[in-house]
N, C-alpha and C positions, 0 to 999 in steps of 0.2 A: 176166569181161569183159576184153577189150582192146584199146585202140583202137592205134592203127596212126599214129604223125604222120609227115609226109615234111616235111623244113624246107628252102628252098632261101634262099637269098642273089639278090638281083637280078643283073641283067651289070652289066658294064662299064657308066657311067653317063659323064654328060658331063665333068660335076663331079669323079667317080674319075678322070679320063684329066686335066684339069686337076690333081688336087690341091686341091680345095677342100671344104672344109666344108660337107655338103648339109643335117643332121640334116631339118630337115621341112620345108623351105624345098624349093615343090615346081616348080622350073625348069629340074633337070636330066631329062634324055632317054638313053635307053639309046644308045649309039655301035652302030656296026654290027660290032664284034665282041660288044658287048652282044647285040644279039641274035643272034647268032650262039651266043653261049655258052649264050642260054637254048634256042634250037633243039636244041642237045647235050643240054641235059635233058630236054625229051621225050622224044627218040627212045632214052637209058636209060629214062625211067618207060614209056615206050612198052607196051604191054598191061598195064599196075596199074590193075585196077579202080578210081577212086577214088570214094567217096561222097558228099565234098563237096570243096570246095576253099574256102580264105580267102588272101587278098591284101591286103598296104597299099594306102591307096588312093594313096598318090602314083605318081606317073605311071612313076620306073624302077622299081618294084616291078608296078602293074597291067601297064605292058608285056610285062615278063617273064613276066610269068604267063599271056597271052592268047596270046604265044608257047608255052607252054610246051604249054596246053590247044588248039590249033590242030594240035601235033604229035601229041598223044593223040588226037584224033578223028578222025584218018585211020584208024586201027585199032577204036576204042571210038567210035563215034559217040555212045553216050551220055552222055561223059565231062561231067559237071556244069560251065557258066560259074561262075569265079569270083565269088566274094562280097567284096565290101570292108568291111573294120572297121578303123575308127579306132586303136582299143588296140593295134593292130603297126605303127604308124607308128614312124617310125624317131627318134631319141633328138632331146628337143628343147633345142637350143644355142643362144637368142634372140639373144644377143650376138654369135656368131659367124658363123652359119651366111650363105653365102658368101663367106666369108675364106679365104684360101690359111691350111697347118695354122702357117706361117711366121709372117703375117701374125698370127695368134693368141695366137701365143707372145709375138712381138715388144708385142701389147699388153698385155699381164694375163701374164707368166712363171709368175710364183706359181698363178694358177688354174690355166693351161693345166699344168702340171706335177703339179698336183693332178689334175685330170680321169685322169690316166696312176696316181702313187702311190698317191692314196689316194682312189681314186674311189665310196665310198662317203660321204661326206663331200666330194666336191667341190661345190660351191655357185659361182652367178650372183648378185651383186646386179645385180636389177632398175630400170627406171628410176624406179618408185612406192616404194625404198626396201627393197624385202622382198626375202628370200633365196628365193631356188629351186635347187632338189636335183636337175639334171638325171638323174644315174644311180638315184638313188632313186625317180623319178618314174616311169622307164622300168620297173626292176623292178614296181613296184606295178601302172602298167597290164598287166607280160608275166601276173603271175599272175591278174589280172582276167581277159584274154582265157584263160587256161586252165580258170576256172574259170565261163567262162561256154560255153564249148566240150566240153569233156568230157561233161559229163552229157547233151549230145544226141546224140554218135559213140559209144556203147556198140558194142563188135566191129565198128567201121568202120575204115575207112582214109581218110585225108585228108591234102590236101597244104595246105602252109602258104607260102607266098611274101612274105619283108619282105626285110630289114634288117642290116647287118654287127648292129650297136648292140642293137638288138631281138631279132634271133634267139638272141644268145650268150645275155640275159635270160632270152630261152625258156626254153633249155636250161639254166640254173644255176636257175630257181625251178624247173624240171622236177625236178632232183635234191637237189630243197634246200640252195642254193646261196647266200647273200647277194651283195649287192652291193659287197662288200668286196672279190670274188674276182672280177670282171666282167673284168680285164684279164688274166686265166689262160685264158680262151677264145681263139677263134679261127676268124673267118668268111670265107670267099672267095668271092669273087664267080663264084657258079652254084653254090659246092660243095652238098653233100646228104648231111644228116646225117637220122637214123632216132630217133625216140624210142617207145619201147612202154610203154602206160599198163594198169595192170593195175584202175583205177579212177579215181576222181577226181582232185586234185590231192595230195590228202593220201595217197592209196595210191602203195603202192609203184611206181617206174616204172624201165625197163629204156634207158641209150644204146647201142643198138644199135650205131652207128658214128657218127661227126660226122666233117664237114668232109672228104668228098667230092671230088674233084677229076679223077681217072683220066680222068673221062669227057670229062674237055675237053683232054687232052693234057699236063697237066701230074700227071705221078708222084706227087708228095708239092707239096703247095701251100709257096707260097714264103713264106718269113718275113718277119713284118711287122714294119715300119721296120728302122734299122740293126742290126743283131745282130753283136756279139764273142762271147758265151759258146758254147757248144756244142750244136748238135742232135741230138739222141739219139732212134735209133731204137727204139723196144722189139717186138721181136718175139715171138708164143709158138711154143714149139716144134710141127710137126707133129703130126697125128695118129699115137697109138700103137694097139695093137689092145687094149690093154686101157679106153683111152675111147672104142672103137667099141665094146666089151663092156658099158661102163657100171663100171669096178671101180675100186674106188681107188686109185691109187698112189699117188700122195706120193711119200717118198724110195726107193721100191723102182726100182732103174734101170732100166726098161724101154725099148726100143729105137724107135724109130719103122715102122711098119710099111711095106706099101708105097706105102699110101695117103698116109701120113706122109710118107716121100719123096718121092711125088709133090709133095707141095704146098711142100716144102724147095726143090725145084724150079724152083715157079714163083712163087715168092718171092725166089728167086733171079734170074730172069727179069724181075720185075718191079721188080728194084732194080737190075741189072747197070746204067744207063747214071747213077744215084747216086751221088755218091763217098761211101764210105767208107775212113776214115782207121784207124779203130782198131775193138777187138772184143773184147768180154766175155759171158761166158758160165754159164750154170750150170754145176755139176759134173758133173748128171746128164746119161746118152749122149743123152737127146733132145732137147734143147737145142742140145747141144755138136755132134749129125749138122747138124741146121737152121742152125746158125750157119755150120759147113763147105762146107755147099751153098751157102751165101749168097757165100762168100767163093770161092768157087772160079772169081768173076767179078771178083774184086781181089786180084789178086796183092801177095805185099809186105804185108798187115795181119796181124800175130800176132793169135792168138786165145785173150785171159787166161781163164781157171778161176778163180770167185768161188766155195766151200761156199753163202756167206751167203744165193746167190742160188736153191738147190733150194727145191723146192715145199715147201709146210707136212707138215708130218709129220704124219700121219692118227692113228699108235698103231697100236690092234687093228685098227682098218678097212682097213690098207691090204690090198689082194691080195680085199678083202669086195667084193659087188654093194649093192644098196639092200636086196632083201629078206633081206638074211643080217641086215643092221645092224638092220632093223628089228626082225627077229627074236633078236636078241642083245639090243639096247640100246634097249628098247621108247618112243617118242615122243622118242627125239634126234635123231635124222635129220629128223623136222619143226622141229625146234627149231634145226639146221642151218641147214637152209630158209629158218627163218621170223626167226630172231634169231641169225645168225650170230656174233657178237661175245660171245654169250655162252656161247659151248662150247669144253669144254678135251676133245680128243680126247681117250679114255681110252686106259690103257696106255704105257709105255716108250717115247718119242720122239714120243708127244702134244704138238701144242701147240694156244695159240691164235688169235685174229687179233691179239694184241697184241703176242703173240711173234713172229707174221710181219710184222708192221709195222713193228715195232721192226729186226727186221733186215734186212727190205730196203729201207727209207727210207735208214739206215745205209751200206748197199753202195751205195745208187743215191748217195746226195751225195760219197759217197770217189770214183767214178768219176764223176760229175759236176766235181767238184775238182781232180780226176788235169789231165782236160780243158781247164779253164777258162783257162788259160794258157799257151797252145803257146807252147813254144820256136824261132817264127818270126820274122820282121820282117811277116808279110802280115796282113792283117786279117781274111781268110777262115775262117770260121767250122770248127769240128773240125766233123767230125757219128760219131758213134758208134752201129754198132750193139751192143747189147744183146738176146742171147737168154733165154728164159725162159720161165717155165709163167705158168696160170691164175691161181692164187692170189696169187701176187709180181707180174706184170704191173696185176689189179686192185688191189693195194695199194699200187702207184705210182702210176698213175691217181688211185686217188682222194685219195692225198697230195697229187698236184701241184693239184687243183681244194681241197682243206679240207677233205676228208669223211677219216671215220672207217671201224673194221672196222664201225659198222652198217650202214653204206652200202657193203659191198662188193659185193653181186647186180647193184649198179645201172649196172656196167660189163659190158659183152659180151666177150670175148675169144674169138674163135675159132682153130683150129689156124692156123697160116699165118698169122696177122694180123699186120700192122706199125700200130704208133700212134707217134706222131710229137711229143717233146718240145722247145722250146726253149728254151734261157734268154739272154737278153738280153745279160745281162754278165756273166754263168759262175754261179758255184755260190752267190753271196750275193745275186743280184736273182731275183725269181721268177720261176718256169716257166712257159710258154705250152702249153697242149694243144691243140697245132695239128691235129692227126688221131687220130682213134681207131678202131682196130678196122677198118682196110682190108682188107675180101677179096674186093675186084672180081676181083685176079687169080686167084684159084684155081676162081670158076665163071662169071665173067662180069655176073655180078650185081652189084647193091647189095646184097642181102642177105647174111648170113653166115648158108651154107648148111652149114658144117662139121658135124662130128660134134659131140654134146651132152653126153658120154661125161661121167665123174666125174672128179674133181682128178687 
Protein backbone atom coordinates (compact mmCIF):
# COMPACT_ATOMS: atom_id res chain seq x y z
CA UNK A 1 0.00 0.00 0.00
CA UNK A 2 0.75 3.73 -0.65
CA UNK A 3 -1.04 6.45 -0.31
CA UNK A 4 0.16 9.48 -2.13
CA UNK A 5 -0.53 13.06 0.20
CA UNK A 6 -0.18 16.41 -1.70
CA UNK A 7 -0.12 19.17 1.29
CA UNK A 8 -0.50 22.69 0.21
CA UNK A 9 -0.47 25.88 2.45
CA UNK A 10 -3.49 28.48 1.77
CA UNK A 11 -2.59 32.07 -0.23
CA UNK A 12 -1.89 34.98 0.82
CA UNK A 13 -4.73 35.77 3.39
CA UNK A 14 -6.00 39.14 4.57
CA UNK A 15 -4.54 38.72 7.96
CA UNK A 16 -0.88 37.35 6.30
CA UNK A 17 -0.75 40.82 4.17
CA UNK A 18 -1.81 42.72 7.55
CA UNK A 19 0.56 40.88 9.89
CA UNK A 20 -1.86 39.61 12.19
CA UNK A 21 -2.47 36.60 14.12
CA UNK A 22 -5.46 34.49 12.29
CA UNK A 23 -4.89 30.91 14.23
CA UNK A 24 -8.78 29.84 13.85
CA UNK A 25 -10.39 33.04 14.27
CA UNK A 26 -12.20 32.71 10.88
CA UNK A 27 -12.51 36.55 9.27
CA UNK A 28 -9.67 36.45 7.20
CA UNK A 29 -10.22 36.10 3.13
CA UNK A 30 -7.60 35.21 0.57
CA UNK A 31 -6.21 38.78 -1.14
CA UNK A 32 -6.21 38.64 -4.70
CA UNK A 33 -2.68 37.49 -4.95
CA UNK A 34 -4.11 34.82 -2.52
CA UNK A 35 -5.88 33.47 -5.00
CA UNK A 36 -3.79 34.04 -7.54
CA UNK A 37 -1.14 31.88 -5.89
CA UNK A 38 -3.69 29.13 -5.38
CA UNK A 39 -4.59 29.31 -9.21
CA UNK A 40 -0.57 28.47 -9.66
CA UNK A 41 -1.30 25.28 -7.92
CA UNK A 42 -3.69 23.98 -9.95
CA UNK A 43 -2.50 24.46 -13.00
CA UNK A 44 1.06 22.47 -11.34
CA UNK A 45 -1.35 19.60 -9.94
CA UNK A 46 -3.25 20.13 -13.16
CA UNK A 47 -3.77 16.25 -14.66
CA UNK A 48 -3.16 14.44 -10.83
CA UNK A 49 -5.82 12.24 -10.69
CA UNK A 50 -6.86 12.85 -7.30
CA UNK A 51 -9.11 10.52 -5.15
CA UNK A 52 -10.17 12.68 -2.50
CA UNK A 53 -9.44 15.92 -1.38
CA UNK A 54 -9.63 17.43 2.41
CA UNK A 55 -9.65 21.10 3.34
CA UNK A 56 -9.84 23.34 6.70
CA UNK A 57 -12.99 24.60 6.84
CA UNK A 58 -12.06 28.17 7.45
CA UNK A 59 -12.67 30.27 4.93
CA UNK A 60 -8.63 31.09 3.47
CA UNK A 61 -8.09 27.47 3.58
CA UNK A 62 -11.68 26.36 1.77
CA UNK A 63 -11.01 29.29 -0.67
CA UNK A 64 -7.87 28.08 -1.73
CA UNK A 65 -8.78 24.85 -2.29
CA UNK A 66 -12.19 25.52 -4.44
CA UNK A 67 -9.55 27.48 -6.30
CA UNK A 68 -7.25 25.02 -6.58
CA UNK A 69 -10.19 22.13 -7.58
CA UNK A 70 -11.95 24.75 -10.27
CA UNK A 71 -8.27 24.63 -11.98
CA UNK A 72 -8.20 20.64 -11.92
CA UNK A 73 -11.58 20.33 -13.60
CA UNK A 74 -10.99 22.10 -16.66
CA UNK A 75 -8.84 19.08 -17.46
CA UNK A 76 -10.16 16.06 -14.90
CA UNK A 77 -13.82 16.94 -14.78
CA UNK A 78 -13.99 14.39 -12.26
CA UNK A 79 -11.73 15.92 -9.91
CA UNK A 80 -13.61 15.24 -6.28
CA UNK A 81 -15.21 18.73 -4.17
CA UNK A 82 -13.38 19.20 -1.29
CA UNK A 83 -14.28 17.70 2.05
CA UNK A 84 -13.92 19.85 5.30
CA UNK A 85 -12.56 18.62 8.69
CA UNK A 86 -12.20 20.13 11.54
CA UNK A 87 -8.77 18.38 12.86
CA UNK A 88 -6.66 20.70 10.08
CA UNK A 89 -7.90 23.74 11.34
CA UNK A 90 -5.09 25.91 11.89
CA UNK A 91 -3.43 26.21 15.51
CA UNK A 92 -5.73 27.59 18.13
CA UNK A 93 -4.20 30.96 19.88
CA UNK A 94 -7.58 32.13 21.99
CA UNK A 95 -5.74 35.04 23.53
CA UNK A 96 -4.30 36.27 20.61
CA UNK A 97 -5.72 35.55 17.62
CA UNK A 98 -6.32 38.99 15.75
CA UNK A 99 -3.43 40.65 17.40
CA UNK A 100 -0.74 42.11 15.26
CA UNK A 101 2.50 39.26 16.02
CA UNK A 102 3.84 43.00 17.86
CA UNK A 103 0.90 43.46 19.74
CA UNK A 104 1.44 39.79 21.13
CA UNK A 105 4.65 40.05 22.20
CA UNK A 106 4.16 43.51 23.78
CA UNK A 107 1.46 41.57 25.98
CA UNK A 108 2.63 38.18 27.51
CA UNK A 109 6.79 38.56 26.19
CA UNK A 110 7.60 35.44 28.15
CA UNK A 111 4.71 33.34 26.45
CA UNK A 112 5.00 34.87 23.12
CA UNK A 113 8.88 33.84 23.21
CA UNK A 114 7.96 30.62 24.27
CA UNK A 115 5.47 29.73 21.57
CA UNK A 116 8.94 30.33 19.12
CA UNK A 117 11.72 28.34 22.09
CA UNK A 118 10.19 26.07 23.39
CA UNK A 119 6.98 25.46 21.84
CA UNK A 120 6.38 22.17 23.05
CA UNK A 121 5.63 23.44 26.28
CA UNK A 122 4.17 26.69 25.57
CA UNK A 123 0.87 27.15 27.39
CA UNK A 124 -2.18 29.99 27.40
CA UNK A 125 -3.78 30.51 30.63
CA UNK A 126 -7.19 30.62 30.06
CA UNK A 127 -9.90 32.80 31.36
CA UNK A 128 -11.65 29.70 33.64
CA UNK A 129 -8.01 29.39 35.12
CA UNK A 130 -6.76 26.26 33.25
CA UNK A 131 -3.68 25.90 31.08
CA UNK A 132 -3.96 25.16 27.33
CA UNK A 133 -1.15 23.66 25.26
CA UNK A 134 -1.68 25.33 21.97
CA UNK A 135 1.19 23.32 20.00
CA UNK A 136 0.39 20.21 21.79
CA UNK A 137 -3.17 20.45 20.96
CA UNK A 138 -2.35 21.04 17.27
CA UNK A 139 -0.04 17.97 17.08
CA UNK A 140 -2.62 15.61 18.70
CA UNK A 141 -5.42 16.69 16.34
CA UNK A 142 -2.50 16.45 13.09
CA UNK A 143 -2.21 12.74 14.20
CA UNK A 144 -5.84 12.26 14.65
CA UNK A 145 -6.73 13.49 11.33
CA UNK A 146 -4.01 11.07 9.95
CA UNK A 147 -5.14 8.38 11.56
CA UNK A 148 -8.56 8.75 10.73
CA UNK A 149 -7.56 9.28 6.91
CA UNK A 150 -5.05 6.65 6.02
CA UNK A 151 -6.93 3.52 6.54
CA UNK A 152 -9.52 4.84 3.76
CA UNK A 153 -6.83 6.09 0.84
CA UNK A 154 -5.02 2.80 0.66
CA UNK A 155 -3.04 3.39 -3.06
CA UNK A 156 -4.86 6.67 -3.43
CA UNK A 157 -3.68 10.07 -3.91
CA UNK A 158 -5.16 12.89 -2.15
CA UNK A 159 -4.66 16.45 -1.61
CA UNK A 160 -4.78 18.09 1.76
CA UNK A 161 -5.30 21.98 1.90
CA UNK A 162 -4.81 23.81 5.64
CA UNK A 163 -2.39 25.79 7.44
CA UNK A 164 1.19 27.36 7.92
CA UNK A 165 0.74 25.80 11.89
CA UNK A 166 -1.03 22.64 10.96
CA UNK A 167 0.58 21.42 7.95
CA UNK A 168 4.23 21.55 9.53
CA UNK A 169 2.26 19.21 12.54
CA UNK A 170 1.34 17.12 9.48
CA UNK A 171 4.49 16.65 8.32
CA UNK A 172 6.51 16.21 11.81
CA UNK A 173 3.83 13.36 13.31
CA UNK A 174 4.15 12.07 9.63
CA UNK A 175 7.95 11.36 10.37
CA UNK A 176 7.76 10.97 13.98
CA UNK A 177 8.37 14.18 14.73
CA UNK A 178 7.37 15.81 18.37
CA UNK A 179 6.23 19.03 19.06
CA UNK A 180 9.42 20.08 20.42
CA UNK A 181 10.68 20.36 16.87
CA UNK A 182 7.53 22.27 15.43
CA UNK A 183 9.77 25.46 14.78
CA UNK A 184 12.43 23.36 12.50
CA UNK A 185 9.74 23.38 9.69
CA UNK A 186 8.69 25.48 7.36
CA UNK A 187 5.32 26.49 5.31
CA UNK A 188 4.67 29.12 2.58
CA UNK A 189 1.91 30.14 1.39
CA UNK A 190 0.76 27.74 -1.74
CA UNK A 191 3.99 25.90 -1.29
CA UNK A 192 3.61 21.88 -2.01
CA UNK A 193 5.07 19.54 -0.13
CA UNK A 194 4.64 15.48 -1.04
CA UNK A 195 4.48 12.92 1.65
CA UNK A 196 4.39 8.93 0.78
CA UNK A 197 2.57 6.64 3.29
CA UNK A 198 3.62 3.15 2.93
CA UNK A 199 0.67 2.23 5.50
CA UNK A 200 -0.85 3.65 8.31
CA UNK A 201 0.49 6.29 10.72
CA UNK A 202 2.71 3.84 12.43
CA UNK A 203 4.37 2.41 9.10
CA UNK A 204 6.91 3.79 7.63
CA UNK A 205 6.48 7.10 5.44
CA UNK A 206 8.65 8.68 2.67
CA UNK A 207 8.93 13.17 2.46
CA UNK A 208 9.20 13.26 -0.82
CA UNK A 209 9.82 16.96 -1.12
CA UNK A 210 8.32 19.98 1.30
CA UNK A 211 7.71 23.37 0.80
CA UNK A 212 7.34 23.81 -2.76
CA UNK A 213 7.47 27.19 -4.06
CA UNK A 214 9.02 27.28 -7.90
CA UNK A 215 5.56 27.21 -9.11
CA UNK A 216 4.72 30.69 -8.02
CA UNK A 217 7.81 32.37 -9.05
CA UNK A 218 9.70 32.40 -6.12
CA UNK A 219 13.19 29.96 -6.50
CA UNK A 220 13.76 29.09 -2.97
CA UNK A 221 10.83 30.40 -0.38
CA UNK A 222 12.00 33.33 1.49
CA UNK A 223 12.90 33.17 5.21
CA UNK A 224 10.84 33.41 7.92
CA UNK A 225 11.13 36.58 10.18
CA UNK A 226 14.53 38.38 10.65
CA UNK A 227 17.50 35.91 9.84
CA UNK A 228 21.46 36.82 10.64
CA UNK A 229 22.80 33.09 10.65
CA UNK A 230 23.36 31.49 7.30
CA UNK A 231 21.24 29.71 4.56
CA UNK A 232 22.72 26.80 3.32
CA UNK A 233 21.87 25.17 0.46
CA UNK A 234 22.44 21.41 0.33
CA UNK A 235 22.71 19.94 -2.82
CA UNK A 236 23.14 16.12 -4.18
CA UNK A 237 25.37 15.53 -6.60
CA UNK A 238 24.08 14.48 -10.32
CA UNK A 239 23.33 11.32 -11.66
CA UNK A 240 26.29 8.89 -12.19
CA UNK A 241 25.96 5.89 -14.52
CA UNK A 242 26.62 3.71 -11.86
CA UNK A 243 23.05 4.92 -9.95
CA UNK A 244 21.37 4.49 -13.22
CA UNK A 245 23.08 0.87 -13.03
CA UNK A 246 21.83 0.34 -9.61
CA UNK A 247 25.57 -0.31 -8.09
CA UNK A 248 27.10 0.96 -5.18
CA UNK A 249 29.43 3.34 -4.79
CA UNK A 250 30.20 5.00 -1.90
CA UNK A 251 33.74 6.24 -1.82
CA UNK A 252 34.75 4.74 -5.28
CA UNK A 253 35.03 8.11 -7.32
CA UNK A 254 32.82 7.89 -9.95
CA UNK A 255 32.16 10.64 -12.36
CA UNK A 256 28.80 12.04 -13.35
CA UNK A 257 27.52 10.76 -16.46
CA UNK A 258 25.92 12.76 -19.08
CA UNK A 259 22.62 12.61 -17.64
CA UNK A 260 24.44 13.77 -14.47
CA UNK A 261 25.48 16.74 -16.27
CA UNK A 262 22.66 17.43 -17.56
CA UNK A 263 21.05 17.94 -14.38
CA UNK A 264 24.38 19.93 -12.81
CA UNK A 265 23.12 22.02 -15.44
CA UNK A 266 19.98 22.74 -14.64
CA UNK A 267 20.49 23.27 -11.22
CA UNK A 268 22.66 25.46 -12.05
CA UNK A 269 20.07 27.35 -14.17
CA UNK A 270 17.89 27.11 -11.63
CA UNK A 271 19.93 28.76 -9.01
CA UNK A 272 22.00 31.31 -11.33
CA UNK A 273 19.83 34.43 -10.30
CA UNK A 274 20.48 33.09 -6.13
CA UNK A 275 23.30 34.56 -4.52
CA UNK A 276 25.79 32.43 -3.45
CA UNK A 277 28.56 33.70 -1.25
CA UNK A 278 30.58 30.71 -0.53
CA UNK A 279 30.96 26.70 -1.45
CA UNK A 280 31.79 23.42 -0.04
CA UNK A 281 32.00 20.27 -1.44
CA UNK A 282 32.74 16.76 -1.14
CA UNK A 283 35.91 15.21 -2.17
CA UNK A 284 34.47 13.01 -4.43
CA UNK A 285 34.44 14.10 -8.51
CA UNK A 286 30.77 14.01 -8.41
CA UNK A 287 29.99 16.34 -6.11
CA UNK A 288 32.78 18.49 -6.64
CA UNK A 289 31.51 18.40 -11.20
CA UNK A 290 27.80 19.55 -9.55
CA UNK A 291 29.15 22.09 -7.46
CA UNK A 292 31.37 23.65 -10.61
CA UNK A 293 28.40 23.65 -12.79
CA UNK A 294 26.59 25.50 -10.11
CA UNK A 295 29.21 27.99 -9.76
CA UNK A 296 30.04 28.74 -13.16
CA UNK A 297 27.04 31.24 -12.76
CA UNK A 298 28.98 33.19 -9.64
CA UNK A 299 32.01 34.18 -10.34
CA UNK A 300 34.38 34.98 -7.37
CA UNK A 301 33.03 31.92 -4.77
CA UNK A 302 36.07 29.38 -4.19
CA UNK A 303 35.03 26.07 -3.82
CA UNK A 304 36.43 24.23 -0.25
CA UNK A 305 37.09 20.13 -0.32
CA UNK A 306 35.66 18.61 3.00
CA UNK A 307 36.90 14.30 3.12
CA UNK A 308 34.33 14.48 6.00
CA UNK A 309 31.57 15.10 3.53
CA UNK A 310 31.90 11.67 0.85
CA UNK A 311 29.38 9.23 1.01
CA UNK A 312 29.38 6.27 3.57
CA UNK A 313 31.67 3.70 2.73
CA UNK A 314 29.83 0.47 1.56
CA UNK A 315 33.07 -1.97 2.36
CA UNK A 316 32.70 -5.13 0.08
CA UNK A 317 29.48 -3.68 -1.62
CA UNK A 318 30.91 -0.97 -3.18
CA UNK A 319 31.23 -1.48 -7.30
CA UNK A 320 28.22 -4.67 -6.15
CA UNK A 321 24.47 -4.51 -7.88
CA UNK A 322 21.53 -5.82 -5.21
CA UNK A 323 21.54 -9.25 -6.58
CA UNK A 324 25.45 -9.83 -6.14
CA UNK A 325 24.83 -8.47 -2.23
CA UNK A 326 22.18 -10.60 -1.96
CA UNK A 327 23.94 -13.42 -3.11
CA UNK A 328 27.19 -12.85 -1.07
CA UNK A 329 25.53 -11.64 2.19
CA UNK A 330 22.19 -13.50 2.24
CA UNK A 331 18.99 -11.18 4.16
CA UNK A 332 21.33 -7.90 4.85
CA UNK A 333 20.39 -6.07 2.10
CA UNK A 334 16.82 -6.38 3.54
CA UNK A 335 17.98 -5.48 6.73
CA UNK A 336 19.50 -2.40 4.88
CA UNK A 337 16.11 -1.73 3.80
CA UNK A 338 14.31 -2.35 6.49
CA UNK A 339 16.56 -1.25 9.77
CA UNK A 340 19.15 0.70 8.42
CA UNK A 341 20.82 1.85 11.56
CA UNK A 342 21.59 -1.30 12.36
CA UNK A 343 24.16 -2.47 9.74
CA UNK A 344 27.84 -2.02 9.77
CA UNK A 345 28.78 -2.59 5.97
CA UNK A 346 31.19 -5.50 5.88
CA UNK A 347 34.75 -5.28 4.93
CA UNK A 348 37.70 -2.63 4.99
CA UNK A 349 36.26 0.97 4.91
CA UNK A 350 32.71 -0.25 6.11
CA UNK A 351 30.88 1.89 8.00
CA UNK A 352 27.74 2.64 9.68
CA UNK A 353 24.95 5.35 10.01
CA UNK A 354 26.61 6.32 13.23
CA UNK A 355 29.74 6.80 11.69
CA UNK A 356 28.12 8.82 8.93
CA UNK A 357 26.23 10.79 11.31
CA UNK A 358 28.79 11.35 13.38
CA UNK A 359 30.80 12.86 10.66
CA UNK A 360 28.75 14.80 8.73
CA UNK A 361 26.74 16.60 11.51
CA UNK A 362 30.43 17.40 12.54
CA UNK A 363 31.39 19.07 8.93
CA UNK A 364 27.93 20.56 8.51
CA UNK A 365 28.26 22.60 12.12
CA UNK A 366 32.13 23.60 11.28
CA UNK A 367 30.90 25.03 8.09
CA UNK A 368 27.72 26.27 9.56
CA UNK A 369 30.19 28.09 12.10
CA UNK A 370 32.83 29.02 9.51
CA UNK A 371 29.58 31.07 8.27
CA UNK A 372 27.68 32.31 11.08
CA UNK A 373 29.62 35.57 11.42
CA UNK A 374 30.78 37.37 8.31
CA UNK A 375 33.27 39.67 8.51
CA UNK A 376 30.80 42.51 7.25
CA UNK A 377 29.06 45.53 8.68
CA UNK A 378 25.58 44.29 6.52
CA UNK A 379 23.22 42.14 8.08
CA UNK A 380 22.53 40.10 4.92
CA UNK A 381 22.48 36.78 5.47
CA UNK A 382 25.72 34.37 4.04
CA UNK A 383 23.66 31.56 2.02
CA UNK A 384 26.18 28.65 1.20
CA UNK A 385 26.04 26.15 -1.16
CA UNK A 386 26.95 22.59 -0.03
CA UNK A 387 27.36 19.85 -2.44
CA UNK A 388 26.85 16.17 -1.59
CA UNK A 389 25.62 12.61 -1.96
CA UNK A 390 22.57 10.61 -0.68
CA UNK A 391 23.58 9.34 2.37
CA UNK A 392 25.35 12.65 4.07
CA UNK A 393 22.41 14.95 2.55
CA UNK A 394 19.65 12.47 4.41
CA UNK A 395 21.78 12.57 7.58
CA UNK A 396 21.57 16.33 7.73
CA UNK A 397 18.07 16.41 6.95
CA UNK A 398 17.25 14.41 9.55
CA UNK A 399 19.63 16.02 12.08
CA UNK A 400 18.27 19.44 11.47
CA UNK A 401 14.38 18.01 12.17
CA UNK A 402 15.76 15.26 15.44
CA UNK A 403 15.52 12.10 13.89
CA UNK A 404 18.13 9.49 14.00
CA UNK A 405 20.05 6.82 11.32
CA UNK A 406 16.50 4.90 11.80
CA UNK A 407 14.86 7.47 10.18
CA UNK A 408 17.11 7.84 7.37
CA UNK A 409 14.63 6.27 4.33
CA UNK A 410 12.14 8.85 5.39
CA UNK A 411 14.01 11.63 3.45
CA UNK A 412 14.01 11.56 -0.59
CA UNK A 413 17.14 12.88 -2.13
CA UNK A 414 17.06 12.85 -5.64
CA UNK A 415 20.14 13.52 -8.24
CA UNK A 416 20.03 17.35 -8.77
CA UNK A 417 18.11 18.14 -5.68
CA UNK A 418 18.64 21.42 -3.73
CA UNK A 419 17.10 21.48 0.10
CA UNK A 420 17.17 24.54 1.73
CA UNK A 421 18.56 25.07 5.36
CA UNK A 422 18.46 28.14 7.73
CA UNK A 423 19.63 29.11 10.85
CA UNK A 424 18.33 32.02 12.54
CA UNK A 425 21.31 33.23 14.35
CA UNK A 426 24.17 31.13 12.95
CA UNK A 427 25.45 27.91 14.27
CA UNK A 428 24.00 27.85 18.16
CA UNK A 429 20.08 28.60 17.42
CA UNK A 430 18.29 25.98 15.49
CA UNK A 431 17.95 25.20 12.05
CA UNK A 432 14.84 25.77 9.94
CA UNK A 433 14.08 23.17 6.97
CA UNK A 434 12.75 25.51 4.81
CA UNK A 435 12.90 23.13 1.52
CA UNK A 436 13.53 19.85 0.80
CA UNK A 437 14.31 17.83 -2.19
CA UNK A 438 13.52 20.37 -5.06
CA UNK A 439 13.51 18.97 -8.51
CA UNK A 440 10.97 20.95 -10.29
CA UNK A 441 13.85 22.09 -12.34
CA UNK A 442 15.30 19.10 -13.72
CA UNK A 443 11.61 17.65 -15.25
CA UNK A 444 9.19 20.19 -14.70
CA UNK A 445 7.33 18.32 -12.05
CA UNK A 446 6.61 18.23 -8.54
CA UNK A 447 7.70 14.92 -8.47
CA UNK A 448 11.29 13.59 -8.17
CA UNK A 449 11.44 11.72 -11.13
CA UNK A 450 15.46 11.10 -10.95
CA UNK A 451 17.13 7.90 -11.13
CA UNK A 452 16.67 5.52 -7.90
CA UNK A 453 20.06 3.93 -8.58
CA UNK A 454 22.02 2.71 -5.03
CA UNK A 455 24.20 5.11 -2.68
Amino acid sequence: MTTRVILVRHGQSTYNLKKLIQGQIDLATLTDLGIEQAQKVGNTLKGIPFDHIYCSPLKRAHQTANAIVSVLQTELPETPTPETVDTIKEIDLPLWEGLSFTEAEAKDPKTFRAWFDDPANFSMTLGDGSEFFPIRSLYDRAAQFWQGMLPKHPDQTVLVVAHSAINRALIATALKVGPERHENLHQANCAISILNFSGELEAPVQLESMNLTAHMGETLPEMRGRYRGPRMLLVRHGETEWNRQGRFQGQIDIPLNENGKRQGEQAAEFLKDVQIDAAVTSSLSRPKETAELILRHHSGVTLAEMDALKEIGHGEWEGMYEHEIEAGYPGMLQQWQASPETVDMPGEGGENLEQVWERAIAAWNQIVAQYSHPHSNTDKPVTVLVAAHDAINKALLCHVVGLGPAAFWQFKQGNGAVSVIDYPNGVESAPVLTASNITIHLSGSIFDKTAAGAL
